[in-house]
C-alpha positions as CSV (number, residue, x, y, z in Angstrom):
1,X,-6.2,8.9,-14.3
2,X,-5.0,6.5,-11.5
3,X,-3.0,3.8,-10.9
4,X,-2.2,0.5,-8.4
5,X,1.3,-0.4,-7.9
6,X,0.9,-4.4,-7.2
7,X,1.8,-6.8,-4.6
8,X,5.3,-7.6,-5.9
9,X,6.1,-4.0,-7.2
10,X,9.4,-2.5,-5.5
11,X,7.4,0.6,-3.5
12,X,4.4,-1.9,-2.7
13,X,6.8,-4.6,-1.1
14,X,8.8,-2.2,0.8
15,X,5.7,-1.0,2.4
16,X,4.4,-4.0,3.0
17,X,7.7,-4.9,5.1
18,X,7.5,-1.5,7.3
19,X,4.3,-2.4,7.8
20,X,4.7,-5.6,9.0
21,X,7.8,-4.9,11.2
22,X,5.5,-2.3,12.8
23,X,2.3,-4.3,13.3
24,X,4.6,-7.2,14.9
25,X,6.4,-4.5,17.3
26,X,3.0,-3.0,18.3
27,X,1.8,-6.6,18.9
28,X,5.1,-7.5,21.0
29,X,4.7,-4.4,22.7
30,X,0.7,-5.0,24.1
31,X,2.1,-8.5,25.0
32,X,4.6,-7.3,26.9
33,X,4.0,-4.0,28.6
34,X,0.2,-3.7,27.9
35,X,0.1,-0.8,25.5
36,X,2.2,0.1,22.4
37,X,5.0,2.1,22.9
38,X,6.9,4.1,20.7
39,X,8.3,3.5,17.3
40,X,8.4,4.6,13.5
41,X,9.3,2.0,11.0
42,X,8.1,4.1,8.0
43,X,11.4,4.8,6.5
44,X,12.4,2.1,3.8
45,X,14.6,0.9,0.5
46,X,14.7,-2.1,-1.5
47,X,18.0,-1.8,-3.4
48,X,17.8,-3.5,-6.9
49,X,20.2,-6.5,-7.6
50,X,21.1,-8.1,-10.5
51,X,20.1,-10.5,-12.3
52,X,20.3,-12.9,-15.5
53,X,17.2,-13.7,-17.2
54,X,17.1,-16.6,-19.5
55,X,14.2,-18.6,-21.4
56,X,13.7,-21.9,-19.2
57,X,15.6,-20.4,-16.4
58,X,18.3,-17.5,-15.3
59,X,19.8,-16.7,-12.4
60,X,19.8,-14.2,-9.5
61,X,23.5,-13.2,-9.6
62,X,23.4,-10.7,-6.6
63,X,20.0,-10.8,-4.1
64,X,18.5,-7.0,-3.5
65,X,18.7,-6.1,-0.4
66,X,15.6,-3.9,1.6
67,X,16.9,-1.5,4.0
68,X,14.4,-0.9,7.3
69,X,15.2,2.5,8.8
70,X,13.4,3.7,11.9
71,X,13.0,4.8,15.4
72,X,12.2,2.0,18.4
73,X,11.3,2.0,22.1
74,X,13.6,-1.3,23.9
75,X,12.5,-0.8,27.6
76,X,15.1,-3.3,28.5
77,X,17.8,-5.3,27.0
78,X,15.6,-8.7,26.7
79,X,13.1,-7.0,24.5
80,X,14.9,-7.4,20.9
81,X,13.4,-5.2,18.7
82,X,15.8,-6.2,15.5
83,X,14.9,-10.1,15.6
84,X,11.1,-9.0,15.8
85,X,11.5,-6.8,12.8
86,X,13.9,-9.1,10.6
87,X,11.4,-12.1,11.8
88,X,7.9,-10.1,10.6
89,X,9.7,-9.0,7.2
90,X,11.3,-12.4,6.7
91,X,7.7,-13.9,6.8
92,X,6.1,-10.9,4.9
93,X,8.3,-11.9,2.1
94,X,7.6,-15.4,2.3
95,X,3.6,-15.2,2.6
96,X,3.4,-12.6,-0.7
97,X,6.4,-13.6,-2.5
98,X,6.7,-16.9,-1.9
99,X,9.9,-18.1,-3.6
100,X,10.7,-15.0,-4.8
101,X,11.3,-14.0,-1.3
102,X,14.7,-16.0,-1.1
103,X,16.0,-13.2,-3.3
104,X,15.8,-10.3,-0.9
105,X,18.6,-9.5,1.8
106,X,16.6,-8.0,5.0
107,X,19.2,-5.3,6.4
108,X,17.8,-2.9,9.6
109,X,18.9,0.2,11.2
110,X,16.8,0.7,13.9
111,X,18.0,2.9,16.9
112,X,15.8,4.7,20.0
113,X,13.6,7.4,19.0
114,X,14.2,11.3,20.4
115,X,13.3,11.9,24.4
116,X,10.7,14.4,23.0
117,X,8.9,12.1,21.1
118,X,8.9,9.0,23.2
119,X,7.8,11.2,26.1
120,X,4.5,11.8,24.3
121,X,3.5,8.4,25.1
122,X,4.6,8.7,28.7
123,X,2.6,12.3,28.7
124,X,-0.8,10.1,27.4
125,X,-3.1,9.5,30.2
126,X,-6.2,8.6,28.3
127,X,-6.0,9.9,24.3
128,X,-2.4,9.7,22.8
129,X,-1.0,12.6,21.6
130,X,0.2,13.7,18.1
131,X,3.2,12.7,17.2
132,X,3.1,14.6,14.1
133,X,1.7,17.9,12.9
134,X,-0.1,16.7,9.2
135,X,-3.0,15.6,7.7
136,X,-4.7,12.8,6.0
137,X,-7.5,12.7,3.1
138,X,-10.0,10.2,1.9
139,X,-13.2,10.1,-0.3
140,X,-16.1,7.8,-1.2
141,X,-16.8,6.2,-3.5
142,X,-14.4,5.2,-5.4
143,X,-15.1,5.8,-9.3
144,X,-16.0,3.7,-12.3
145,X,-12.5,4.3,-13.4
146,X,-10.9,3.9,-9.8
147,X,-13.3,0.7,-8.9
148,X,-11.8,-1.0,-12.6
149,X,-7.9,-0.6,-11.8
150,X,-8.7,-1.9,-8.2
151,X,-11.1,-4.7,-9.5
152,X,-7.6,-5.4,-12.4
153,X,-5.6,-5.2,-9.7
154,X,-7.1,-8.1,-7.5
155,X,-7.4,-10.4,-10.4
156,X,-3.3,-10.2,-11.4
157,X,-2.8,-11.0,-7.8
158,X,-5.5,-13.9,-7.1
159,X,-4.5,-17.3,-6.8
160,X,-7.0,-18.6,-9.5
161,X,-5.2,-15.9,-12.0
162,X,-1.7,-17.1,-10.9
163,X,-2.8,-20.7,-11.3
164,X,-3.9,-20.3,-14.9
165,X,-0.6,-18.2,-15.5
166,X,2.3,-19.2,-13.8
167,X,4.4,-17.0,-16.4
168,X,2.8,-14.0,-14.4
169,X,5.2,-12.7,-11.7
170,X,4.3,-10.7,-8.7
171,X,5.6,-7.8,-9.5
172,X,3.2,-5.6,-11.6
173,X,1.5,-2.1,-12.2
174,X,-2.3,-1.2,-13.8
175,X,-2.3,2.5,-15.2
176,X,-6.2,3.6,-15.6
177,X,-7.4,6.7,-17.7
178,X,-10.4,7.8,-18.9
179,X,-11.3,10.6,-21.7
180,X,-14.7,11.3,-22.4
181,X,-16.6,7.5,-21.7
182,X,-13.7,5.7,-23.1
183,X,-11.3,3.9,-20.3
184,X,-8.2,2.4,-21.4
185,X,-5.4,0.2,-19.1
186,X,-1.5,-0.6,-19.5
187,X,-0.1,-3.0,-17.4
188,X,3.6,-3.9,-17.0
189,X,3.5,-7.3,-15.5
190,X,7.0,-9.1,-14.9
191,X,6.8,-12.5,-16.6
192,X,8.8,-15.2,-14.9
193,X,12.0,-16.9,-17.5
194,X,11.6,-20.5,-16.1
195,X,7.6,-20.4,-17.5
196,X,8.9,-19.0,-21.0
197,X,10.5,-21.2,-23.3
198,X,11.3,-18.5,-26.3
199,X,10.2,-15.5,-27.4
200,X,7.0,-16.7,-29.4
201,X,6.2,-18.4,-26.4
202,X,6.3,-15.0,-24.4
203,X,3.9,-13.4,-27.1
204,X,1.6,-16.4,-26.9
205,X,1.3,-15.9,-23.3
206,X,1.5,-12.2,-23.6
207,X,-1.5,-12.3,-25.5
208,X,-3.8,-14.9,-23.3
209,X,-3.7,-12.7,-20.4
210,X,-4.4,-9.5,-22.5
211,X,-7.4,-11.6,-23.4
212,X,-8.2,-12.9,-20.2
213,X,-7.9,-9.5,-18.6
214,X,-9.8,-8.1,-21.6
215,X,-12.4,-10.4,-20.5
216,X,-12.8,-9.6,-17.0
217,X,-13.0,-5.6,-17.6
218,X,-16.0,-6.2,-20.6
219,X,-16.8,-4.6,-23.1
220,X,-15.7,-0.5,-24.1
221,X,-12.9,0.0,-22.7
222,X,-8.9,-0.8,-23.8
223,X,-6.2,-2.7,-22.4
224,X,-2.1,-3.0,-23.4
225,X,0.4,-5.3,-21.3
226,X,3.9,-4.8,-21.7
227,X,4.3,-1.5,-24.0
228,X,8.1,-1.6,-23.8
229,X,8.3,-4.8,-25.2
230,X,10.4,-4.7,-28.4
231,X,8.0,-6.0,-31.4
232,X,11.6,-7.3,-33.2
233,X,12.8,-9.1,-30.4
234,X,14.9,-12.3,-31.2
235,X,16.1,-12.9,-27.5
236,X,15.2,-12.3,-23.4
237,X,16.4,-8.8,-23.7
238,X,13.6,-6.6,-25.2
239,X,11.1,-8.8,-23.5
240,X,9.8,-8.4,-19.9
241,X,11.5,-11.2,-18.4
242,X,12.9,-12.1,-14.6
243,X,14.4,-14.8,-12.8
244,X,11.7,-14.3,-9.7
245,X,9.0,-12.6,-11.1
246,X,10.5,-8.8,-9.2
247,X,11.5,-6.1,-11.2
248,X,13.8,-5.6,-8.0
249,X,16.1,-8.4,-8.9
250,X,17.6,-5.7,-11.1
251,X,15.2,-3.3,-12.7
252,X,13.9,-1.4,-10.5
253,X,14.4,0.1,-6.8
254,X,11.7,0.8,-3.9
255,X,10.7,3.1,-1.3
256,X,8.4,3.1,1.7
257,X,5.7,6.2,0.7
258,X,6.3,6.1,-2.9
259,X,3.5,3.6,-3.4
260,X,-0.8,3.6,-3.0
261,X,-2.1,5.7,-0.7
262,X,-4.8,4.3,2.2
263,X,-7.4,4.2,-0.9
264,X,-5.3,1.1,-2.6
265,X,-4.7,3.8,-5.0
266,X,-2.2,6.5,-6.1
267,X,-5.1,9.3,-7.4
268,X,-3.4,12.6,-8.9
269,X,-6.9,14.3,-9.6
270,X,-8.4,14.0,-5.7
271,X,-6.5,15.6,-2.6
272,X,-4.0,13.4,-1.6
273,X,-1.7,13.0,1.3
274,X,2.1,12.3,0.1
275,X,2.4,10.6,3.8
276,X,4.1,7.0,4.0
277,X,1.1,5.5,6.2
278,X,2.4,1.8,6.3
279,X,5.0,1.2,9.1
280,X,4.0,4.4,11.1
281,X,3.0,3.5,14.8
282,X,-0.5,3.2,14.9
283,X,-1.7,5.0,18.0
284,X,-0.4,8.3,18.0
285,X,1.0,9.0,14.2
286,X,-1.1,10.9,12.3
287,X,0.3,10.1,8.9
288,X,-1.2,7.1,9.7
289,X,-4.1,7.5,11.8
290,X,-5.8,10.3,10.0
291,X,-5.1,8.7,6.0
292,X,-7.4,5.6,7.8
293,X,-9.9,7.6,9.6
294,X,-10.4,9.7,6.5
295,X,-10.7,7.2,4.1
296,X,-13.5,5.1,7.1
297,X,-15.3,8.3,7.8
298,X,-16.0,9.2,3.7
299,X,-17.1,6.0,3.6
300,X,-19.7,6.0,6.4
301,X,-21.1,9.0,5.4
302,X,-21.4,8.0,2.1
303,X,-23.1,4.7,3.0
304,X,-25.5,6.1,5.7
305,X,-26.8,9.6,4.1
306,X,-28.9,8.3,1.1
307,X,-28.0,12.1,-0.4
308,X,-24.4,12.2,-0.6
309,X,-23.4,11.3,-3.4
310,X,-19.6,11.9,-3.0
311,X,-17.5,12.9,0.2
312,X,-14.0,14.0,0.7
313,X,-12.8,13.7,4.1
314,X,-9.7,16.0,5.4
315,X,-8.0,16.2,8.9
316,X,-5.1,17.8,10.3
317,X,-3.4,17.3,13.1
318,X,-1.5,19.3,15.5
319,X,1.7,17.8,17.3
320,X,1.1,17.2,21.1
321,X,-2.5,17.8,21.2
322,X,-4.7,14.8,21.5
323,X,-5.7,12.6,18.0
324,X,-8.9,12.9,19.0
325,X,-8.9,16.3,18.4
326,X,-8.0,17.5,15.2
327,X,-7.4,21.2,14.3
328,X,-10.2,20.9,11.5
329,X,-12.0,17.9,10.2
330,X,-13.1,19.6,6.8
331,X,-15.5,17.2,5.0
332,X,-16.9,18.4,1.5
333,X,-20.3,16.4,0.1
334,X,-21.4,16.5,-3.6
335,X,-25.1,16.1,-3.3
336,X,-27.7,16.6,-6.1
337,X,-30.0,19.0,-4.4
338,X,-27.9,21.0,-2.4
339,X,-26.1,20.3,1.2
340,X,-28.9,20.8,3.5
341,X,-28.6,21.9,7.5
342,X,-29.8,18.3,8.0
343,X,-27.5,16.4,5.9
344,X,-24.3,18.8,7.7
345,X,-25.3,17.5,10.7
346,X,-25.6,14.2,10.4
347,X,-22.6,14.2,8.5
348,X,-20.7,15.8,11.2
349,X,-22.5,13.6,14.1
350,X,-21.2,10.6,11.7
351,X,-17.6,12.4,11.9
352,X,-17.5,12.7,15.9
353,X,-18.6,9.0,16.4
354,X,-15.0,8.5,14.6
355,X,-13.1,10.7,16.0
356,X,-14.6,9.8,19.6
357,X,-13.4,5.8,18.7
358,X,-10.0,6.4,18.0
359,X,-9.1,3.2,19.2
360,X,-11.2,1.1,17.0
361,X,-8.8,3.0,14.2
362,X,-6.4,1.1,16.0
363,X,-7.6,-2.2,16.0
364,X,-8.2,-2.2,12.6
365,X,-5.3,-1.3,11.7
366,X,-3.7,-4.0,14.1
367,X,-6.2,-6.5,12.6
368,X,-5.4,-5.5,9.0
369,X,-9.2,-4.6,8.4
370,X,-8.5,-1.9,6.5
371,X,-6.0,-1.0,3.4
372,X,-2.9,0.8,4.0
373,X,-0.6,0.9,0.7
């Protein structure tokens, strides 16, 4: 089993917004004083509001408010570190939300981080250091199962899906299982009340997506939207329905680290790090680093050696010593014949190439290259 928490959902929004807040302070930071300094914006809550849906058209009685919590370097006065961070979350919201984003008070607590801590990038002379004893995991490739909730999960949030469907909200969740060679899906997708004129007129749309979706995922395998629905409904309130498309108008809260992992993915049947990686500096945190590098280095070894068929990547850190040295960098390959001498090597020479381009982690990160939540 495995699942994608969507664009819109409560946990996937709130680490979008540490994420952004952090990748605007790293930028304002480089601009400013030439290398990133330090800060950890990882620590966040979107607190529900409430709301009152209605066919046609409700009403957002109280906005939900998302709480940033972190730790900050402000060399001087001038540099404001809250406007950055309220700016970058403001227009987070707006790009992913859109108008949905008008709904959500931004509210930061953001103070200077520990001397200890800071003075790890003052101790950095050529490799940062740790800021973290901890690890991160990755794998490749992803499976049949895995590559189907991902593949699911980028049609609910494409604009040619959202186009055909403007009843679809942003916020929404795919569920993948498989037993045996059968797969099945449930999807909770938050359908927006100004698109909905009555409660036949949810089912009808109800059932075009399911048939849509259906569509896209072929043939053999089994998909549900909306299992809480109430088959008796005669009004909006056993019926998935919002005012913005957000189950955080009033249903549902959020946290920073509760959502997918670096895969895209929350995967309870591979190792998994239970690290919030979004929001994290990303030069000397491991939470974040090491998630990213594991998930790239799987990857390359995956795509380069013809014989392994699948590759778990694991590193852990130790706080102070340099990221480019990891206590171990344990990296397990399925291959049909056996792990040969050969094929440890070059995986391992494939592993040091990483680990000996930290910065390019960086960069990627920076240019949002790679997937984080």
């Amino acid at each position: 089993m495995c699942e994608h928490k969507g664009i819109g959902h409560p946990d996937t929004v709130t680490d979008g917004v540490c994420e952004a807040a952090s990748r605007a302070l790293s930028l304002a930071y480089l601009k400013a004083y030439g290398r990133i300094l330090h800060h950890n914006l990882d620590k966040g809550l979107l607190a529900a509001g409430r709301s009152a849906p209605r066919f046609g058209g409700g009403l957002i009685e109280e906005k939900a408010r998302l709480i940033i919590c972190g730790r900050a370097t402000r060399p001087e006065p001038a540099f404001n570190v809250q406007e950055i961070v309220e700016k970058a979350a403001r227009c987070y919201l707006e790009e992913h939300l859109q108008d949905a984003a008008a709904g959500i008070v931004i509210d930061t607590h953001i103070r200077e981080g520990s001397a200890n801590l800071k003075q790890i990038f003052a101790r950095s002379t050529g490799v940062p250091l740790s800021n973290d004893t901890s690890f991160g995991v990755g794998f490749a490739p992803y499976s049949p199962l895995e590559t189907n909730v991902l593949r699911l999960a980028e049609i609910l949030r494409s604009k040619a899906f959202r186009q055909r469907f403007p009843s679809a909200g942003s916020d929404f969740k795919v569920m993948g299982m498989r037993v045996g060679n059968d797969s099945a899906f449930t999807i909770a997708l938050a359908f927006v009340d100004r698109h909905v004129a009555s409660v036949s007129d949810y089912r009808q749309h109800k059932a075009h997506i399911c048939e849509y979706l259906k569509q896209e995922i072929g043939p053999g395998a089994s998909l549900q939207l909306n299992t809480l629905d109430d088959p008796a409904a005669t009004d909006e309130c056993g019926l998935y329905l919002t005012v913005s498309g957000l189950s955080s108008e009033m249903g549902d809260d959020g946290q920073a680290g509760r959502g997918n992992r670096a895969s895209g993915l929350i995967t309870p049947a591979r190792p998994m790090s239970l690290e919030a990686v979004a929001g994290k500096n990303p030069v000397s945190h491991v939470g974040k680093l090491y998630n990213v590098l594991a998930m790239l280095m799987a990857r390359d070894i995956h795509e380069r050696l013809e014989e392994a068929e699948g590759v778990t990547v694991q590193i852990l850190s130790a706080i102070g010593a340099p990221v480019d040295q990891p206590q171990v960098a344990a990296i397990e390959i399925q291959a049909a014949h056996g792990v040969s001498e050969p094929l440890q090597r070059e995986a391992a020479k494939i592993a040091n190439e990483w680990l000996g381009n930290m910065p390019k982690v960086t960069a990627l990160i920076l240019d949002q290259a790679v997937s984080l939540y």
